[in-house]
N, C-alpha and C positions, 0 to 999 in steps of 0.2 A: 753168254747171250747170243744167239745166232741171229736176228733179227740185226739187220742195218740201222745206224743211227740217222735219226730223221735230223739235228744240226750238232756240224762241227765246225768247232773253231780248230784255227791252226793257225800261230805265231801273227798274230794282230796286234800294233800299236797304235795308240791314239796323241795324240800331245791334246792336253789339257785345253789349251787356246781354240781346238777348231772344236774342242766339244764342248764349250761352256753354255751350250743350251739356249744359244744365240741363233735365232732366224736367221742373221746372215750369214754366220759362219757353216750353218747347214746343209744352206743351199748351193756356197760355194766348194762343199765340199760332195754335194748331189752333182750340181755341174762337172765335176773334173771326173767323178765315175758314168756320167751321161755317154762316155766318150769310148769307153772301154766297152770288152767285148757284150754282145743284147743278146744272153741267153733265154730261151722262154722256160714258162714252167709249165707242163702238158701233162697231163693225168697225174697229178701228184696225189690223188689219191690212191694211185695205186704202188706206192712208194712207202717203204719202211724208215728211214731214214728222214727225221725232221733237221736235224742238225748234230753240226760236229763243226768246233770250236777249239784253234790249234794255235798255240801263243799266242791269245791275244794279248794284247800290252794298250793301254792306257798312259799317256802320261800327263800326270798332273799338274807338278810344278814343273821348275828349272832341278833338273837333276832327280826329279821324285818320280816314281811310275804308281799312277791308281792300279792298272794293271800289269802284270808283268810274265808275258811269255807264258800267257793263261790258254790251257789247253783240255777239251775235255769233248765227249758226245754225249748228244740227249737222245733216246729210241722211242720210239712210238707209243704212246700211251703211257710212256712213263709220269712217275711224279717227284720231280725233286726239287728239292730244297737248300736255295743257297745260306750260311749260315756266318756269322764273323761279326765283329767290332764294327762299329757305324766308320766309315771310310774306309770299309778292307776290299770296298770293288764290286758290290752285290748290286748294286742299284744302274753300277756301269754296265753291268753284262745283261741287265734288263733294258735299258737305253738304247745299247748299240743291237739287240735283236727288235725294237721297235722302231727304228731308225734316228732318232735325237742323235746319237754320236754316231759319227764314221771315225772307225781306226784308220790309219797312219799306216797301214801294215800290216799284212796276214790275211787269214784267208775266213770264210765263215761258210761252209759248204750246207746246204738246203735241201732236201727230198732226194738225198743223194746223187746231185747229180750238177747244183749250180749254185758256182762263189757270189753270196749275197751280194759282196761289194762289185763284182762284174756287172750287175744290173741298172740299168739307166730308170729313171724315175718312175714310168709305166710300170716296166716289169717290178721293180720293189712292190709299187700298188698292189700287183697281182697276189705276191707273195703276201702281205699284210694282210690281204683279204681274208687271207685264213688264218688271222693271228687276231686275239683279243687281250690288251692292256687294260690291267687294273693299276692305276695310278696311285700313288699313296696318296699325293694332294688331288684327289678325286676326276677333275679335267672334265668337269662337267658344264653346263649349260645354265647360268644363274638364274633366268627366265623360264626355262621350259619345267614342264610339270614333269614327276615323278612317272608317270602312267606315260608320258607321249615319249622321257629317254629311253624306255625300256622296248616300248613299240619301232620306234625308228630304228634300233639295232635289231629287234628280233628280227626284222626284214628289211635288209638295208638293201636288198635288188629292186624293189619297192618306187615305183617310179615318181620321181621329187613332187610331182604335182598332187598325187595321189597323199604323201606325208605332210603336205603344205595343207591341205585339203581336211588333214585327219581320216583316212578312209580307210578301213582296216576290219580284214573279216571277223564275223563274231568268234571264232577258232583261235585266230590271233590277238582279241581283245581276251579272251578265257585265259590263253598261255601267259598271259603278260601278267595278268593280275596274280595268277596264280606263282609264279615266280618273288612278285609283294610280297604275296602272303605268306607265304615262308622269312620271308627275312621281315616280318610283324611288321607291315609298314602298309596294310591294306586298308586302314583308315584314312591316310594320309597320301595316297593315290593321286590326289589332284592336288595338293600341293607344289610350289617351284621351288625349285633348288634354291634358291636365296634364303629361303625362309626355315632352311633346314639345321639341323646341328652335325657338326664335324662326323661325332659316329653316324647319321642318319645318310649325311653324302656317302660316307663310306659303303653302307649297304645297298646306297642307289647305285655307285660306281660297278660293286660285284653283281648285282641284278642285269644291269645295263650287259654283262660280258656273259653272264648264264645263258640272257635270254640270245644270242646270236648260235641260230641254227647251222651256221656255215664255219662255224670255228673249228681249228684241228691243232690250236695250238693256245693254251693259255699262259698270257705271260705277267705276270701280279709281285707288284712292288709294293713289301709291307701291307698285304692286304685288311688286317687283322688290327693295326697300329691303334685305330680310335674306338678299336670295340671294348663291349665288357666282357667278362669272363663266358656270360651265359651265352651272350649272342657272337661271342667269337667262335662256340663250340657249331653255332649253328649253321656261318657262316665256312667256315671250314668244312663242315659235314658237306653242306652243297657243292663247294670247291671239287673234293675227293670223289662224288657221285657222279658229280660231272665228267671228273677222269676217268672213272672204272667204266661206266653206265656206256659212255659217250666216247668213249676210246681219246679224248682231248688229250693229248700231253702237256704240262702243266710243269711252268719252270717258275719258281716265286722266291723272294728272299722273305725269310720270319727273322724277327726278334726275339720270339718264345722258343728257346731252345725245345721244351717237350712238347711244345705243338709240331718242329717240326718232325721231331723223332715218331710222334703218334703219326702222322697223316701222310709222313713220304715212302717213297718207296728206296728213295737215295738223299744222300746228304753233301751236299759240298760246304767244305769249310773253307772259306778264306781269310788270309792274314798277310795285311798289309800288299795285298794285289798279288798274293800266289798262291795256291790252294796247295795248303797242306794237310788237306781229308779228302777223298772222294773213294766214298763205301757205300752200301746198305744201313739204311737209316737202322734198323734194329739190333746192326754191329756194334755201333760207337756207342763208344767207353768214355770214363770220368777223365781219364788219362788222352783222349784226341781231345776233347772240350776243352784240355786246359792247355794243349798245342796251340789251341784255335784261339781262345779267347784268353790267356793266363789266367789269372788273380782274379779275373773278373763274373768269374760264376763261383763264387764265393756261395754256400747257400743252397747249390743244389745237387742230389746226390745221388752216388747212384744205385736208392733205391725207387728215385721218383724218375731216373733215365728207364727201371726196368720194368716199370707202371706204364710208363707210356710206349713201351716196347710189347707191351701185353694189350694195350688197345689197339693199336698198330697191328697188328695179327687178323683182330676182326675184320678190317681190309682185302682180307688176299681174296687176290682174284682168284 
């Protein structure tokens, strides 16, 4: 691939204690990089390279590493898919590109040109700016209706008074609806999140990130977790169109192994905080899944890995 990677990690640790997802521990781990050198981020549009990701390390316990001397690059418009046993580190390297965790160590290089963790609190803003999280536990707004989350992120330049106000062009009220209507939820528009069911949050969370016209980077934690089969196809399909359509780079961990193999373009496998895959999602074989996962894909085969390697094709760009 001749194209620069848009992030890379390079030899990143974390100890467990300042990432446990603790506000204070966040902040004073914001503060101690506040201090370090204040690169900016300037035309990053015009930039190949979202990231590249060079040991990072995680550590969990006393003696345990969630991550461990995890290293890899994401390119521009790509789409991959982190994959592994629930605690192999997928959710860490979704955290620490959203900022929840700061590693301990290493480096996390950004539109080729600036180590995330160099950045003081401003500049990280900057860079988030162009990043959207899809949360698994959704991180939504218990009060606000379905129609005004999807609004406030389609234009979040949007001046606060203006969103306080509800003022929003007919253009922008069209796009937003239209985005519901896809994920079957335009009857229930004016509804508040409170009133909602775990899979309904879920499709307000991925609505919420579709609709943001400034994103150049999607990053989605177990998006898929509380859907059902018909509406996780749907919800996926808009993911991937997003990517191709919208050039968004798109880094998410799945549970569905053949969802991830249909819809990526690459696959990372983790096990026990060290990737031992990192290919073309329509390469892997029965024999990496059971590197990745053991015993534990019992059940599927690979004639249903070569099914979704024949959807997966429909994709190319």
């Amino acid at each position: 691939m001749n194209k620069k990677p848009i992030i890379k990690f390079e030899n990143v640790s974390l100890d467990y204690k300042e990432a446990d997802g603790s506000k204070k521990s966040f902040n004073k781990m914001k503060t101690k990089f506040k201090k370090k050198i204040r690169s900016k981020l300037i035309n990053v549009e015009k930039e190949n390279k979202i990231s590249k990701i060079i040991n990072l390390t995680l550590l969990k316990e006393k003696n345990t590493l969630s991550l461990d001397n995890v290293s890899f690059n994401v390119y521009e418009g790509e789409f991959v898919a982190l994959i592994g046993k629930s605690g192999a580190g997928k959710t860490t390297i979704i955290n620490i590109l959203n900022g929840r965790y700061v590693p301990n160590k290493g480096k996390i290089i950004v539109y080729n040109r600036t180590n995330l963790l160099d950045l003081d609190i401003k500049q990280q803003k900057l860079f988030r700016k162009t990043t959207a999280t899809i949360f698994q536990h959704y991180d939504l707004i218990p009060n606000q209706k379905i129609i005004d989350t999807v609004l406030t992120n389609e234009v979040p330049e949007k001046p606060l008074v203006e969103r306080l106000l509800k003022i929003y062009s007919k253009e922008e009220k069209q796009r937003a609806y239209e985005i519901i209507s896809e994920l079957g939820m335009l009857e229930q528009a004016d509804k508040k999140i409170f009133e909602l069911s775990g899979g309904e949050k879920q499709r307000v969370a991925i609505s919420r990130a579709i609709a943001r016209r400034d994103v150049k980077i999607f990053l989605a934690d177990e998006p898929v977790s509380a859907l059902d089969p018909s509406m996780l196809k749907v919800v996926m399909d808009m993911i991937r169109k997003a990517n191709i359509e919208r050039g968004i780079t798109t880094i998410t961990n799945l549970h569905h192994i053949e969802v991830a193999v249909e819809y990526a373009d690459r696959i990372i496998g983790i096990k026990k905080g060290k990737i031992v895959y990192d290919g073309k999602a329509v390469d892997i074989t029965i024999k990496d899944l059971k590197n990745i996962y053991g015993s534990s894909i019992e059940g599927l085969s690979q004639q249903q890995i070569n099914h979704a390697v024949k959807l997966n094709k429909k994709w190319k760009k």
